[in-house]
NUTORZA-470905 format. One record per residue (C-alpha): residue in one letter; x negated, y negated, z negated. Coordinates in nm, 4 decimals. Each point is the difference from the previous one (the first is absolute). Layout:
<rs>
+----+----------+----------+----------+
! aa !       px !       py !       pz !
+----+----------+----------+----------+
!  A !        X !        Y !        Z !
...
+----+----------+----------+----------+
</rs>
This chain:
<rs>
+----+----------+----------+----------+
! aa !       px !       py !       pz !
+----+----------+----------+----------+
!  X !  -7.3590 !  -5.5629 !  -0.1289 !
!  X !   0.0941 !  -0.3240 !  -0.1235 !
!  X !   0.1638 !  -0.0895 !  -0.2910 !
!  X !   0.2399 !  -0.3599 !  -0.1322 !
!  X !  -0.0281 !   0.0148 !  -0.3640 !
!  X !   0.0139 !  -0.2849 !  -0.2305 !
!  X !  -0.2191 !   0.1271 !  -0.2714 !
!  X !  -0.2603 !   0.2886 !  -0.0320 !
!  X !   0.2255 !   0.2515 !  -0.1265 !
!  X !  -0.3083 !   0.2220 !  -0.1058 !
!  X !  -0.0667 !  -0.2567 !  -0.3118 !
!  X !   0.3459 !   0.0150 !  -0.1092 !
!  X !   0.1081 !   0.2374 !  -0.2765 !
!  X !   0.2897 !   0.1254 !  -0.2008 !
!  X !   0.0354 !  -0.2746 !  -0.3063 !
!  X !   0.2105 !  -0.2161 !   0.1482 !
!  X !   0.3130 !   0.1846 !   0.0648 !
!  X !   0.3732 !  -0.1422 !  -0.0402 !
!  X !   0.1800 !   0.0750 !  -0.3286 !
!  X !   0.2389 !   0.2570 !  -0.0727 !
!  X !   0.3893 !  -0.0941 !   0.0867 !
!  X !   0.3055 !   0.0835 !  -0.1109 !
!  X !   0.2096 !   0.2600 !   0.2770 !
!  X !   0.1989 !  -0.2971 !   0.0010 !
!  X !  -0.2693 !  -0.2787 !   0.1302 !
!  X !  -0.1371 !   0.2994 !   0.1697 !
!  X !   0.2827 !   0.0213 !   0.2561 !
!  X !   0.0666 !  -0.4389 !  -0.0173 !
!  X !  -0.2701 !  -0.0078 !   0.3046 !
!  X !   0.1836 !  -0.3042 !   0.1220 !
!  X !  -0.2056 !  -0.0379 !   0.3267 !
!  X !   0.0261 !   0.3577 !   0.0729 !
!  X !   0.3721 !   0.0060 !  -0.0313 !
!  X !   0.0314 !  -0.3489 !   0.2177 !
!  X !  -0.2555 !   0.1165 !   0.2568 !
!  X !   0.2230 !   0.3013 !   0.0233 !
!  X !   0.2784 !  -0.2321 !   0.0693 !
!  X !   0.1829 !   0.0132 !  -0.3095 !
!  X !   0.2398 !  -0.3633 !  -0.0616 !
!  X !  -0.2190 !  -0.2407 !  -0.2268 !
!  X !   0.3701 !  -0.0022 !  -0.1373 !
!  X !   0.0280 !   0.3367 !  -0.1277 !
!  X !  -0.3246 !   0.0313 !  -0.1538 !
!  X !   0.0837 !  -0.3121 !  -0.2149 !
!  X !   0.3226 !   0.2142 !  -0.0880 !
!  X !  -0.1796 !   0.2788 !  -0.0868 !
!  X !  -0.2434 !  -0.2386 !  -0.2061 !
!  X !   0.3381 !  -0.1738 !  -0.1957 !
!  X !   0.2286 !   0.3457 !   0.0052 !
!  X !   0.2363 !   0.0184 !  -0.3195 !
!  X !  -0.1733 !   0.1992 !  -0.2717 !
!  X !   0.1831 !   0.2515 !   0.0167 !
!  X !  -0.0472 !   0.0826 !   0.3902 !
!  X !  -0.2646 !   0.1995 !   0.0891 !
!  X !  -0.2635 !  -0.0420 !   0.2929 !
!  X !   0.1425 !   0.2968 !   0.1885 !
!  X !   0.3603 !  -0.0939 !  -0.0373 !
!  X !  -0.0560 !  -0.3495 !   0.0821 !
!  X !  -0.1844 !   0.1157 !   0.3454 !
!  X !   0.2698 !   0.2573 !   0.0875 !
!  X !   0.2673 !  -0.2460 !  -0.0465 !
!  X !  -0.1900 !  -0.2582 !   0.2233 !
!  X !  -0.0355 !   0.3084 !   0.2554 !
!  X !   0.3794 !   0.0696 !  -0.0362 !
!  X !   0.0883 !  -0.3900 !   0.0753 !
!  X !  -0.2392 !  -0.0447 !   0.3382 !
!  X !   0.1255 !   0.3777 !   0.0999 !
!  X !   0.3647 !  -0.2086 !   0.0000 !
!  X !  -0.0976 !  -0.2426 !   0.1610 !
!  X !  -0.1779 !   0.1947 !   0.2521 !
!  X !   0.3378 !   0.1480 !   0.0832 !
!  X !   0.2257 !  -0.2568 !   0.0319 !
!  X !  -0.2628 !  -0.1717 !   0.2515 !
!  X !   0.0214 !   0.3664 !   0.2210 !
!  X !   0.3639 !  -0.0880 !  -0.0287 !
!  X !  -0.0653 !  -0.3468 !   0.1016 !
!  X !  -0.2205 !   0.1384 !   0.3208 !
!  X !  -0.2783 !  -0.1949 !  -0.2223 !
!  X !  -0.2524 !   0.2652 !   0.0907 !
!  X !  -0.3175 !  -0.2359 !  -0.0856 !
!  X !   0.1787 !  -0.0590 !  -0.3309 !
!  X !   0.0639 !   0.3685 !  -0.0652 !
!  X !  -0.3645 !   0.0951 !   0.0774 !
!  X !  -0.1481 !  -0.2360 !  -0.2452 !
!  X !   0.2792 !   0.0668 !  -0.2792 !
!  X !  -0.0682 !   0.4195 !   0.0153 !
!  X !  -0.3460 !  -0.0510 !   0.0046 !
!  X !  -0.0168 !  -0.2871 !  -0.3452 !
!  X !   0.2074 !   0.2734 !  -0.1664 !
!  X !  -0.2438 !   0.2659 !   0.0587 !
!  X !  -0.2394 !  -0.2047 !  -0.0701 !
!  X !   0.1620 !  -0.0822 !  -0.3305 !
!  X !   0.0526 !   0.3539 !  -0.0549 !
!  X !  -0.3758 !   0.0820 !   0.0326 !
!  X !  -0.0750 !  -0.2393 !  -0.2536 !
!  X !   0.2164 !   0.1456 !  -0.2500 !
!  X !  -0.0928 !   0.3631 !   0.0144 !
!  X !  -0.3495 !  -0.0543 !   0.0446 !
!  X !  -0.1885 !   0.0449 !  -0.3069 !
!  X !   0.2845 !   0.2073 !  -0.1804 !
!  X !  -0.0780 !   0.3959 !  -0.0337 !
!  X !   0.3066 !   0.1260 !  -0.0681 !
!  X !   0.3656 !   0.0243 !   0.1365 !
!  X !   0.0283 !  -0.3452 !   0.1236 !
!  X !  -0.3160 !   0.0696 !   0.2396 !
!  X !   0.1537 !   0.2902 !   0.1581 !
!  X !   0.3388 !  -0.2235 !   0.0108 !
!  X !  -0.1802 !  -0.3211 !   0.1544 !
!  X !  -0.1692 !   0.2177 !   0.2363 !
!  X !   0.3077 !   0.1223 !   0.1730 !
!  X !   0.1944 !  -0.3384 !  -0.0086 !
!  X !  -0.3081 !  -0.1383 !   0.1469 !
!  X !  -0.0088 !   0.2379 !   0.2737 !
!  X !   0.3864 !  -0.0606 !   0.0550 !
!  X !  -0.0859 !  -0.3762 !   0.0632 !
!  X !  -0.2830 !   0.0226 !   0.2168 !
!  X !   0.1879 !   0.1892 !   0.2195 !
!  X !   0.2999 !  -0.2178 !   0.0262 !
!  X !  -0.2301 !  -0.2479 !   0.0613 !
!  X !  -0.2325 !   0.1507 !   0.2547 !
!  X !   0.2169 !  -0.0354 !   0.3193 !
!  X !   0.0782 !  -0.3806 !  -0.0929 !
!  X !  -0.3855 !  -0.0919 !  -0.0520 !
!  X !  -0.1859 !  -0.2005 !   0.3309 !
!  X !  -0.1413 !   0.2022 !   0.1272 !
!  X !   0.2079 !   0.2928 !  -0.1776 !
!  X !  -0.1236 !   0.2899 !  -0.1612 !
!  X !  -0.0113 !   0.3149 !   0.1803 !
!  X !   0.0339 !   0.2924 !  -0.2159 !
!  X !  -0.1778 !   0.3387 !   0.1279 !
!  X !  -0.0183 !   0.2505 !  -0.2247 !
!  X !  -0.3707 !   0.2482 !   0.0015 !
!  X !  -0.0598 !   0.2535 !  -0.2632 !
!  X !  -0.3255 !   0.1544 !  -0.1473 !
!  X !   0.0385 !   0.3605 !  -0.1059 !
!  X !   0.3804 !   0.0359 !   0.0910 !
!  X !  -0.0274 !  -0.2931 !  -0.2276 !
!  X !   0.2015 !  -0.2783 !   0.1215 !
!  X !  -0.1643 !  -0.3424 !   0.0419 !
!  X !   0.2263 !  -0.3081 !   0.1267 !
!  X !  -0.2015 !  -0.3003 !   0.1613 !
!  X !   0.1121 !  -0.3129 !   0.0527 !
!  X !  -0.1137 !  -0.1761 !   0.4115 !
!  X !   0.0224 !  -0.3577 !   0.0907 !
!  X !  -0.1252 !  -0.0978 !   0.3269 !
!  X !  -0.0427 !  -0.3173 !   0.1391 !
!  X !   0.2352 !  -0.1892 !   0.3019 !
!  X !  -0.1700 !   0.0465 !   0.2445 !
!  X !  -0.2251 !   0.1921 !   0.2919 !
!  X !  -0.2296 !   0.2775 !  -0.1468 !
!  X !  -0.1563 !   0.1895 !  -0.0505 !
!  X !  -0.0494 !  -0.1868 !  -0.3489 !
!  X !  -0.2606 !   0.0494 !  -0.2962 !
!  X !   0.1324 !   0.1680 !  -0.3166 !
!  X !  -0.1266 !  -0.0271 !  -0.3436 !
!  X !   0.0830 !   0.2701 !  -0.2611 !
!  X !   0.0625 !  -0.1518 !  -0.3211 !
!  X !  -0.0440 !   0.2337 !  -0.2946 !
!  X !   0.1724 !  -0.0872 !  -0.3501 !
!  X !  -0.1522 !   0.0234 !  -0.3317 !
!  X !   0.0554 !   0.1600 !  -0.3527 !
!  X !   0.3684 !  -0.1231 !  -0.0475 !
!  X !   0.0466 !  -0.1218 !   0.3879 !
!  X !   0.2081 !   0.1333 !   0.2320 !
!  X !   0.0798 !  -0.0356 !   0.3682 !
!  X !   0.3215 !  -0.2329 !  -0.0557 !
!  X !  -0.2607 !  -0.2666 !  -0.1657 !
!  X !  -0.1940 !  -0.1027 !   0.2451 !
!  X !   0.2511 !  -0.2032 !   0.2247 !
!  X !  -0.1882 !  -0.3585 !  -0.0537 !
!  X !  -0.3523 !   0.1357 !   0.1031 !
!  X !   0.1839 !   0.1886 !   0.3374 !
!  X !   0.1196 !  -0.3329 !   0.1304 !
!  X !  -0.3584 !  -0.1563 !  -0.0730 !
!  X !  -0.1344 !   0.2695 !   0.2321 !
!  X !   0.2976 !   0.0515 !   0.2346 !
!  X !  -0.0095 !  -0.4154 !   0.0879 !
!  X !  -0.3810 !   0.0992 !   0.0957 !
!  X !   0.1037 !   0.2775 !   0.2666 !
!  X !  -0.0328 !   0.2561 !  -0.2258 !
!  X !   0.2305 !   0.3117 !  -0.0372 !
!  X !   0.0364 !   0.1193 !  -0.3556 !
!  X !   0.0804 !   0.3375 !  -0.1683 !
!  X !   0.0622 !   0.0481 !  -0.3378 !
!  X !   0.0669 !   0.3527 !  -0.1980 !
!  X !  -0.0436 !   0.1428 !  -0.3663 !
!  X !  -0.2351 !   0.2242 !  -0.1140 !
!  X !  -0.0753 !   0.2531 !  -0.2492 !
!  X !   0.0647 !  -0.1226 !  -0.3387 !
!  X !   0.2405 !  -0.3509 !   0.1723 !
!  X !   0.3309 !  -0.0067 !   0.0617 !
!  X !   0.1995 !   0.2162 !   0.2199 !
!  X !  -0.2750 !   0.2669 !  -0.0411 !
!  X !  -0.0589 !   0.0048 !  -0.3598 !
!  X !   0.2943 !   0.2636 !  -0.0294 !
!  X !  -0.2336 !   0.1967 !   0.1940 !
!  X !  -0.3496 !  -0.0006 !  -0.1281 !
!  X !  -0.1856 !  -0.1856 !  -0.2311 !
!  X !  -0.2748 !  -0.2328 !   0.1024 !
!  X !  -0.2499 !   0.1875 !   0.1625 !
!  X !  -0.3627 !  -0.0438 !   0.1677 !
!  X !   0.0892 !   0.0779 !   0.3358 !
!  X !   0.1778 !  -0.3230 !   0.0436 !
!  X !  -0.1961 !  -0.0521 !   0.3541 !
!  X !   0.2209 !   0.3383 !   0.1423 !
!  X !   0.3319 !  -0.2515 !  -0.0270 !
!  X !  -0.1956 !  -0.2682 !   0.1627 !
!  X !  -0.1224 !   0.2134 !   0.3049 !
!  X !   0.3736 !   0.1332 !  -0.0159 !
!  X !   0.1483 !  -0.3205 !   0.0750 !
!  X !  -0.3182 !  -0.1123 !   0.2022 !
!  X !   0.1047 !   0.3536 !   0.2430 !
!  X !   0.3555 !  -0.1456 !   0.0740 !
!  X !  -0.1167 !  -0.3579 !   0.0948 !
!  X !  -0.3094 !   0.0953 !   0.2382 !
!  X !   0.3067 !   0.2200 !   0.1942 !
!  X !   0.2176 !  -0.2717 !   0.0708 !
!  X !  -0.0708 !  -0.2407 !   0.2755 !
!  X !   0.1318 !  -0.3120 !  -0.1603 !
!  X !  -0.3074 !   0.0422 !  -0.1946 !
!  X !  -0.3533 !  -0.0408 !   0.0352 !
!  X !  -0.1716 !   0.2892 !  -0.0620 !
!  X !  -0.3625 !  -0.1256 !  -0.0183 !
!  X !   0.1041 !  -0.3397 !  -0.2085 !
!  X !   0.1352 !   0.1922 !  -0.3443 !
!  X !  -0.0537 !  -0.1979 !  -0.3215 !
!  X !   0.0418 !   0.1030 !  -0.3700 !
!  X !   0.0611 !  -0.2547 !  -0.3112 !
!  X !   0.0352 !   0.1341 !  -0.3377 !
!  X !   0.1085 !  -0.2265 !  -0.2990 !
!  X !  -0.1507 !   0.1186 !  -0.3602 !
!  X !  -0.0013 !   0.3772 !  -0.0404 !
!  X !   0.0632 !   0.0031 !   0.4044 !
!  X !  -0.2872 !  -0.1679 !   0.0684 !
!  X !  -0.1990 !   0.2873 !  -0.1099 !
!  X !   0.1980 !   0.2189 !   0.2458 !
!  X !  -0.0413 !  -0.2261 !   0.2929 !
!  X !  -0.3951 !   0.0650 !  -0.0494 !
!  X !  -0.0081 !   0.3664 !  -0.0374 !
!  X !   0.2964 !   0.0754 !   0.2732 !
!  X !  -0.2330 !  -0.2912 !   0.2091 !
!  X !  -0.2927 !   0.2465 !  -0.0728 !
!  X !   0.1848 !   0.2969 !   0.0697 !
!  X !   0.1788 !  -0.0764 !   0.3273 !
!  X !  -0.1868 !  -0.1830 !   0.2507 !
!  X !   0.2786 !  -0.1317 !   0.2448 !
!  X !   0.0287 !  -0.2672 !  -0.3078 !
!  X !  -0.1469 !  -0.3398 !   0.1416 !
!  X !   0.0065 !  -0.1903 !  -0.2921 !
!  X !   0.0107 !   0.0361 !  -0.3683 !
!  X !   0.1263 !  -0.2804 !  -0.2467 !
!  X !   0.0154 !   0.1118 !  -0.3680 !
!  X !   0.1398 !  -0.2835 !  -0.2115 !
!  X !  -0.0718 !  -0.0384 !  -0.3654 !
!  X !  -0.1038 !   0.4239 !   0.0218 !
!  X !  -0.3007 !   0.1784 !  -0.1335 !
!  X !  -0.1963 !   0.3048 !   0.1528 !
!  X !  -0.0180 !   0.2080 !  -0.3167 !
!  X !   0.1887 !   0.0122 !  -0.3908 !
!  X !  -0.3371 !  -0.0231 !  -0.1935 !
!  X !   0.1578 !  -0.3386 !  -0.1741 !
!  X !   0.3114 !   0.2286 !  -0.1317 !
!  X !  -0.0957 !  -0.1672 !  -0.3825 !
!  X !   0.0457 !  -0.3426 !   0.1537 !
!  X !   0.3899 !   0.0718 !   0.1155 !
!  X !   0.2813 !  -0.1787 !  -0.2115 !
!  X !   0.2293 !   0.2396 !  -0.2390 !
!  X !   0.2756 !  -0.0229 !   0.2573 !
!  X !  -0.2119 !   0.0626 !   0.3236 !
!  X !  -0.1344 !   0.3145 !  -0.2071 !
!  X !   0.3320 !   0.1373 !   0.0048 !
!  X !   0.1356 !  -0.0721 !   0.3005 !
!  X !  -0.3109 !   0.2517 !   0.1176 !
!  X !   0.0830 !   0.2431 !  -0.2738 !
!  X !   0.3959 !  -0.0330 !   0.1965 !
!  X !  -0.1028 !   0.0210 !   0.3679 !
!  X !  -0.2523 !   0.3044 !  -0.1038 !
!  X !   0.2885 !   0.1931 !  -0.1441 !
!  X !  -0.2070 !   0.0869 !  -0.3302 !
!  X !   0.0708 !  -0.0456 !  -0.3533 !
!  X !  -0.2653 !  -0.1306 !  -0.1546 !
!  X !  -0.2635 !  -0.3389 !   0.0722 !
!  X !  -0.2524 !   0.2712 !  -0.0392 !
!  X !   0.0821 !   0.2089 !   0.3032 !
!  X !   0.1087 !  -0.2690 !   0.1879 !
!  X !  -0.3585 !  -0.1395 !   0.0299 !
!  X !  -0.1132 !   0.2979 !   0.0940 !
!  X !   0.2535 !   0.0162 !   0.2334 !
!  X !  -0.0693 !  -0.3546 !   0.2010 !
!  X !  -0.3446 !   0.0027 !  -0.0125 !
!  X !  -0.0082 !   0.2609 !   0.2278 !
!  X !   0.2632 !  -0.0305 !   0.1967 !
!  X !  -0.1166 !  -0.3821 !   0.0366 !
!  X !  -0.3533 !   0.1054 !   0.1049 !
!  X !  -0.1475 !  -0.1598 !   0.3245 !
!  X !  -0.4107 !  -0.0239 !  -0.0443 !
!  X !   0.0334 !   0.3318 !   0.1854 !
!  X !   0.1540 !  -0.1341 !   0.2974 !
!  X !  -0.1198 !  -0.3405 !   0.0438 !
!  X !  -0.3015 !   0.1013 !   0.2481 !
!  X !   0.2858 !   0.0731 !   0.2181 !
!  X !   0.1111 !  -0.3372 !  -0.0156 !
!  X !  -0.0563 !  -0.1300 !   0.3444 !
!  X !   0.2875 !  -0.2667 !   0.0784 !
!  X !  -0.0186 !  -0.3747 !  -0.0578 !
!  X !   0.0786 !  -0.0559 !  -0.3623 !
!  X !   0.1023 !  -0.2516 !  -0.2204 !
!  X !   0.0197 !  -0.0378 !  -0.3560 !
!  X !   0.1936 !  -0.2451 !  -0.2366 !
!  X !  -0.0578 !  -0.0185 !  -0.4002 !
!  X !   0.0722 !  -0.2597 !  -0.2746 !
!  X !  -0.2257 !  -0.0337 !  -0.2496 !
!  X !   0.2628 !   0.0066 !  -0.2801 !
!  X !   0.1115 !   0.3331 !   0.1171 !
!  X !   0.0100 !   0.2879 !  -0.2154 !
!  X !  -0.1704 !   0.1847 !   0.2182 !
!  X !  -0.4029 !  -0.0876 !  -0.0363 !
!  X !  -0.1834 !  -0.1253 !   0.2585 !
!  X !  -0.2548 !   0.2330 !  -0.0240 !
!  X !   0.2057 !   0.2027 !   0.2353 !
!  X !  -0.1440 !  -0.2492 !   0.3234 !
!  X !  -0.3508 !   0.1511 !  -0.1098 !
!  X !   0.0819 !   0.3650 !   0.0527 !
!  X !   0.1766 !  -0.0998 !   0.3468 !
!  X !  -0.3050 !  -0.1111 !   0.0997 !
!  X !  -0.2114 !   0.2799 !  -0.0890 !
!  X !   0.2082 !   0.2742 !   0.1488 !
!  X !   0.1900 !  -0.1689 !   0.2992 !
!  X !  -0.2999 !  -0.0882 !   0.1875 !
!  X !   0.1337 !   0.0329 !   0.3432 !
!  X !   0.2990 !  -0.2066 !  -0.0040 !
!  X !  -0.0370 !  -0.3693 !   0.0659 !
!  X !   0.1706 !  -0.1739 !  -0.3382 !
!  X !   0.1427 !  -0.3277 !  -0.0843 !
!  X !  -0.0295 !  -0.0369 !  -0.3468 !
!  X !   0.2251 !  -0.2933 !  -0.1396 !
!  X !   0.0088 !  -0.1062 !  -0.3956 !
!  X !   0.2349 !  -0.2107 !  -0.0681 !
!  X !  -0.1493 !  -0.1398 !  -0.3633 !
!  X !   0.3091 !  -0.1543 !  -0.1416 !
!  X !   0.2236 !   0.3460 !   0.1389 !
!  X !   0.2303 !   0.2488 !  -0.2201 !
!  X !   0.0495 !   0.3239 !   0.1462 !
!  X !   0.0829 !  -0.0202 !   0.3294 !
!  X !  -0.0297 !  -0.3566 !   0.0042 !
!  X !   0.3590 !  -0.0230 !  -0.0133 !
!  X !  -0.0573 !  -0.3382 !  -0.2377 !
!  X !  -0.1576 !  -0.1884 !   0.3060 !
!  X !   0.2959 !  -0.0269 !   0.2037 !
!  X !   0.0239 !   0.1175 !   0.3921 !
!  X !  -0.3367 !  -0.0825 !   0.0916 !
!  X !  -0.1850 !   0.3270 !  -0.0747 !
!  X !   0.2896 !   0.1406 !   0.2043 !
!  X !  -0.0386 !  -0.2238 !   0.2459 !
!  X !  -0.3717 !   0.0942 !   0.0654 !
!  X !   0.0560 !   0.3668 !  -0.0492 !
!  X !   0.2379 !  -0.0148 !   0.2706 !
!  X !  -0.1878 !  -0.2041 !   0.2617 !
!  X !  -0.2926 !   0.2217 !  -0.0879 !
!  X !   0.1848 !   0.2626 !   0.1471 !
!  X !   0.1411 !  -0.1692 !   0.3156 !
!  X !  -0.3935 !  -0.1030 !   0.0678 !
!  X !  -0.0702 !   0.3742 !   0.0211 !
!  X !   0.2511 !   0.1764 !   0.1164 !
!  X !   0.2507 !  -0.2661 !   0.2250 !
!  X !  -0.1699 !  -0.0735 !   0.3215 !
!  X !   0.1191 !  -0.2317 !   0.2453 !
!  X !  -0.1458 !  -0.1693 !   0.3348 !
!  X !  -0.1746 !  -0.2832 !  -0.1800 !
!  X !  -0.1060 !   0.2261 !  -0.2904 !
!  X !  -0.4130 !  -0.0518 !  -0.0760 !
!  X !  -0.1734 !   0.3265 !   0.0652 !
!  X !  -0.0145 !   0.1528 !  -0.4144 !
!  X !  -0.3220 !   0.1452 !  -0.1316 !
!  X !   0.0528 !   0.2689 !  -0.2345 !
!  X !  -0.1215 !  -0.2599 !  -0.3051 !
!  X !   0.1769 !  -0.2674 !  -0.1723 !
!  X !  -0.0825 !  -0.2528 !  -0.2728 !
+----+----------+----------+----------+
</rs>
């Protein structure tokens, strides 16, 4: 096993974590909402709104303008146009509800789901819609496949505490450009699903679920299947990595293996986990994540090709890397620390991205010039 680190994580503690924000600078994550593909435009908008509009209104009503525009370019035979307009005002729309917990989550949600799908058949290459269940419960997922001659790679991409599968658009055509298929659905505790169960620790059942459909079609590539989980999904792409073994390659970005750093989350992360967990109190919420979040059991199991992104000013310690590498001895890791990274490392721009996704073309695409790949990287 070899490792790319940029500092010895093992002398690095706990004192010097970010300060508390406000919900409100909480959810300003300006490179997160750009690198999702939110207008530079709007986010200045929602920065200079009138006092007396409020962050969701002023998203819905940006949602509500692109969804008009989106339909007079169908009108127009504009298809291009109409794909990208649906898709900014879901996008929109996810940034309003996000970090609310109460009627206006439930209301975003729905809109947001409403948009996607307008703007699924007008994306390039569109997004197919199949719809899988777990349990009799059902579980929509959203396929993109590249132009071209399969049978193609297909990564998995797994969303985190407030993500959901209509997010992810940006990171799809990073992958998709590669010759990668993508396949995107919520779990228990995100979106479409959280009507249905609360977040759970079986997480990796959904994954295999989805992970079943793609290995049967032949479009596909059954032995070249990839999962990338952002935040809170990054902890499910290692344990449903662990747990199914037809995954090829693991990339959890800006995730953790375990919720023994629950005193370092912010006020408003707290409760989003109290929200997902369906609980009422902080209390039982803990209690709640920690074990549902739980992976140190798994990781021997951990096989796959695996790589790892953290930033250093991430609310989430870095002492996590040190108990990947004491339990997930048998999977070949590339460990990258970005020093000067937020969570995610949404604050650096595309480049993390950018990596991530060649990462996983070097792994799982294979074409006639391809180098032979060992099973470590660095």
């Amino acid at each position: 096993m070899r490792e790319s680190t940029k500092f010895d994580y093992e002398e690095e503690t706990l004192s010097s974590q970010p300060p508390v924000l406000t919900p409100e600078h909480e959810m300003l994550n300006w490179g997160r909402l750009i690198l999702d593909g939110v207008p530079y435009a709007d986010i200045v908008g929602a920065r200079d709104r009138p006092s007396d509009q409020g962050w969701f209104e002023y998203w819905m009503s940006r949602a509500d303008d692109y969804e008009s525009l989106g339909d007079e370019s169908v009108r127009a035979a504009h298809t291009l146009s109409a794909g990208e307009y649906f898709y900014l005002a879901a996008i929109c729309v996810q940034y309003a509800q996000f970090l609310w917990f109460d009627d206006k989550r439930a209301h975003g949600q729905r809109r947001k789901v409403e948009l996607y799908r307008k703007a699924a058949p007008y994306l390039t290459p569109a997004a197919e819609l199949v719809e899988l269940s777990v349990d009799g419960t059902p579980m929509p997922v959203f396929l993109r496949v590249p132009e071209g001659a399969g049978p193609h790679p297909v990564v998995v991409l797994l969303g985190g505490l407030e993500s959901t599968k209509e997010e992810s658009r940006l990171m799809e055509d990073l992958l998709l450009a590669r010759g990668m298929a993508t396949a995107t659905f919520d779990g228990p505790g995100q979106g479409e699903m959280f009507v249905h169960r609360e977040l759970s620790g079986d997480f990796e059942r959904y994954t295999s679920t989805v992970i079943d459909y793609l290995v049967s079609r032949e479009d596909l590539q059954s032995d070249a299947v990839g999962v990338l989980g952002r935040s809170l999904g990054g902890n499910y792409a290692l344990k449903s990595a662990a747990c199914d073994q037809r995954v090829a390659a693991c990339v959890c970005w800006g995730g953790f293996a375990d919720m023994d750093s629950w005193d370092t989350e912010t006020p408003m992360t707290m409760e989003s986990w109290r929200y997902v967990s369906k609980v009422k109190t902080l209390d039982e919420a803990q209690v709640h994540v920690h074990q549902a979040l739980e992976t140190r059991d798994v990781l021997d199991r951990l096989t796959c090709p695996t790589y790892i992104l953290h930033g250093m000013l991430d609310e989430i310690p870095s002492s996590f890397l040190k108990t990947l590498r004491e339990h997930a001895v048998n999977a070949p890791l590339t460990i990258v620390v970005e020093d000067e990274g937020d969570h995610c490392c949404h604050n650096l721009g595309p480049r993390p991205r950018f990596q991530m996704a060649d990462w996983l073309a070097d792994h799982l695409v294979t074409t006639d010039d391809s180098p032979t790949k060992e099973h470590t990287d660095g």
